[in-house]
C-alpha positions in Angstrom: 0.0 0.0 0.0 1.5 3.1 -1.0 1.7 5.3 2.2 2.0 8.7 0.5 -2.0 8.4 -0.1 -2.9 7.0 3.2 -4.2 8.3 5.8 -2.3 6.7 9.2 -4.4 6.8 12.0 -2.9 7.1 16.0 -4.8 5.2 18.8 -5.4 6.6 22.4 -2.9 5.3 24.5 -4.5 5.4 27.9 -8.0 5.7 28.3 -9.4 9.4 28.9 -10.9 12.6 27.0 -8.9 14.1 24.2 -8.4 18.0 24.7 -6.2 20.3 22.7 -3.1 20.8 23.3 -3.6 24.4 24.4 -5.3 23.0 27.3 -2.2 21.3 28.8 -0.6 23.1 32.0 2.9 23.2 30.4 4.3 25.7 27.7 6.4 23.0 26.2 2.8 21.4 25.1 0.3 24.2 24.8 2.8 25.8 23.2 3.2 22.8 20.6 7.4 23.5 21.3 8.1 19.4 21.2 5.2 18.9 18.4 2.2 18.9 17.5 -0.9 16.7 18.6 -3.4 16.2 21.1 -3.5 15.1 25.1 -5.3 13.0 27.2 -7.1 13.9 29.9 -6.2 10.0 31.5 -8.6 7.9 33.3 -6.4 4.5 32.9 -3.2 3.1 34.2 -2.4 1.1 31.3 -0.2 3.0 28.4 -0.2 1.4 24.9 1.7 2.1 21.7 -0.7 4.5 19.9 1.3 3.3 16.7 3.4 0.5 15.2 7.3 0.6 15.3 10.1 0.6 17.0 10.9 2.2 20.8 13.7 4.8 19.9 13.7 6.1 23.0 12.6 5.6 26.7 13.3 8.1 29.8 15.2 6.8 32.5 12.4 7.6 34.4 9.7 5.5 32.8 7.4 9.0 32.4 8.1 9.8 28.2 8.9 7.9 24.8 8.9 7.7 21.5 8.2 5.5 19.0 9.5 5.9 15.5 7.3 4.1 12.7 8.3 2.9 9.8 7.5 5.8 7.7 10.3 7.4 10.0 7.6 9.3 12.0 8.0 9.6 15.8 5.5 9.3 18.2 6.1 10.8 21.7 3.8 9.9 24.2 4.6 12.1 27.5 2.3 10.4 31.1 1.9 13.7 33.1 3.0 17.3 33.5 6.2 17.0 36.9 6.0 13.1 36.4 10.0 13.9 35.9 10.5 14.9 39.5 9.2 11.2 40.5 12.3 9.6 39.9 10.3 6.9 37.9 8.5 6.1 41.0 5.0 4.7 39.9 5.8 3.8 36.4 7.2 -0.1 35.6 7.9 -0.5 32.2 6.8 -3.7 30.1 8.5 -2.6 26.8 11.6 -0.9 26.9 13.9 1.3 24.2 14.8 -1.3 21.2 11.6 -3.1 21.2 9.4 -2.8 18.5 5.7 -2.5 19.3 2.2 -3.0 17.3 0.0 -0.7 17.7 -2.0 -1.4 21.0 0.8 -3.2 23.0 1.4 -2.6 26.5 4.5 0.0 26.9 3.9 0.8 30.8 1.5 0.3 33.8 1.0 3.4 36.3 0.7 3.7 39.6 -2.1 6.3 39.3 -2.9 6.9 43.0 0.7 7.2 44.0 1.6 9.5 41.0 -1.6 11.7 41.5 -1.1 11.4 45.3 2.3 13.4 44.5 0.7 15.8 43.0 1.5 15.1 39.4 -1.3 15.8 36.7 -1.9 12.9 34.4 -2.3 14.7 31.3 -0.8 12.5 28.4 0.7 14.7 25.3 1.0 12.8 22.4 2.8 14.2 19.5 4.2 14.2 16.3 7.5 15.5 17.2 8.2 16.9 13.4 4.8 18.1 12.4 6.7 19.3 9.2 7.0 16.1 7.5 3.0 15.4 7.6 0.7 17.0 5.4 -1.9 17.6 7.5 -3.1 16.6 11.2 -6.8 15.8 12.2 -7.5 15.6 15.5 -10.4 13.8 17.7 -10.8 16.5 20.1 -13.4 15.7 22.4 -13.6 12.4 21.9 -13.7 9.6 25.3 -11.5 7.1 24.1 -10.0 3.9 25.2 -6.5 2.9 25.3 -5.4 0.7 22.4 -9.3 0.9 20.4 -10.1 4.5 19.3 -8.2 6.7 17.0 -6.9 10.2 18.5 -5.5 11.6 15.6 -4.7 11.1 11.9 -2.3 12.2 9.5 -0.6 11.8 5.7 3.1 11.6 4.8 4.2 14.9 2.7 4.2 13.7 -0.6 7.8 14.6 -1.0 9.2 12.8 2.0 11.7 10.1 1.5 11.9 7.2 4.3 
């Protein structure tokens, strides 16, 4: 399938309500200063790969990755807003940096009461970290989804872009 004409479609990867990024208490996000995309007002504890590929990179701390498709897209899917300052503390990882994923695998498992009982907001960015190398972004905002089954956002490959 040629995926210059295709539409490639991102899945929730936590359950939750989609909100713009504007909405996010963080400039790097509401800015859209590491990408562009959507966040996840979460409701889960499970985090999924929202697409398929490979894990080309994983904090130390369990709290951010990315995963870069084969189209040479990345994906980075960020659990909370001062989820840094926890040290990793109520994340365990099931898939690590190196693995390659399907869309819908398990990537992490939260501790959500510790993590919110720290005072962390579990707000999940997830972005397209080089928005210039789509063609266009459509976005589900609004939308209740659940991890791994509804589609957040889509977008198409710039016709010109060699992978």
């Amino acid at each position: 399938m040629d995926l210059l004409k295709k539409n490639i479609q991102v899945i929730a990867p936590i359950d939750g309500k989609v909100i713009d990024l504007s909405e996010v208490d963080d400039l790097v996000f509401s800015q859209r200063l590491a990408g562009d995309g959507v966040a996840i007002v979460s409701t889960g504890d499970t985090v999924v790969a929202p697409v398929g590929g490979k894990i080309s990179f994983m904090f130390k701390t369990n709290h951010a990755f990315v995963i870069t498709t084969a189209n040479g897209i990345q994906v980075l899917v960020h659990i909370g807003t001062d989820t840094l300052n926890l040290h990793g503390e109520g994340f365990k990882n099931v898939k690590g940096m190196g693995d390659t994923v399907k869309p819908g695998d398990t990537i992490l498992k939260l501790d959500r009461k510790f993590i919110e009982g720290k005072g962390c907001c579990l707000v999940v960015p997830v972005l397209i970290t080089k928005p210039d190398e789509i063609e266009f972004l459509q976005m589900n905002i609004g939308d209740l989804v659940k991890a791994g089954q509804e589609t957040i956002m889509r977008y198409k490959l710039i016709k010109n872009k060699e992978f």
